[in-house]
N, C-alpha and C positions, 0 to 999 in steps of 0.2 A: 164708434170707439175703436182706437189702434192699439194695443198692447198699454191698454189701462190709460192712454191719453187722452183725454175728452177735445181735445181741440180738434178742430175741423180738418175732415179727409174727403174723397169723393170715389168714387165709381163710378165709369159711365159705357156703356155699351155702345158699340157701334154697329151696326148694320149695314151692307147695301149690300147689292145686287150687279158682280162686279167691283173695279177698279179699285179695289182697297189696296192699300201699300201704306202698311203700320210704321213700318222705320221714317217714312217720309212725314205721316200724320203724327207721331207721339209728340211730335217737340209743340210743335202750334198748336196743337190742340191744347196739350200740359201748359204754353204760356198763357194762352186765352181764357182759359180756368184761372191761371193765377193771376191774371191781369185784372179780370172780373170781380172776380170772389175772396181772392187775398187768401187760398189754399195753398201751401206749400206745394214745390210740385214734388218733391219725394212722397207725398200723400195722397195723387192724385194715381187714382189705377185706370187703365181703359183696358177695353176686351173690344177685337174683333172681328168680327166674324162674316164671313162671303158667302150671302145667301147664292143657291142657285138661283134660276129665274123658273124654275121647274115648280118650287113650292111656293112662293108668297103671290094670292089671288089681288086682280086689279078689276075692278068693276064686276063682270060675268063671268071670267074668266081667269086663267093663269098669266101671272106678268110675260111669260116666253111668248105665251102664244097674241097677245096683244100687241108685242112688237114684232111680231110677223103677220099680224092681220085677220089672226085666225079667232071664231069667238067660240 
């Protein structure tokens, strides 16, 4: 719900690890929700966020240390 309007809005988080560049991504990504789902894109929020490679684990290990070889 938006400020008492039941019609559909969205959130959506973003993640990676590295290369984010939000002024590049908002637009496509807001048309591709609205292209999809039929969401306004004034109601469409995104957040995001540049993990390190220091904290998110990949198999046994840390993502940095996988792509340097290390386990």
């Amino acid at each position: 719900m938006f400020f008492e309007d039941e019609s559909p809005c969205c959130f959506l988080q973003i993640k990676s690890i590295g290369s984010l560049n939000p002024l590049e991504m908002v637009k496509p990504i807001s048309d591709f929700v609205y292209e999809k789902m039929g969401i306004p894109k004034e109601k469409i929020y995104i957040s995001f966020e540049d993990v390190p490679a220091r904290r998110p684990g990949m198999g046994k290990s840390l993502v940095k240390n996988c792509f340097l070889g290390i386990n």
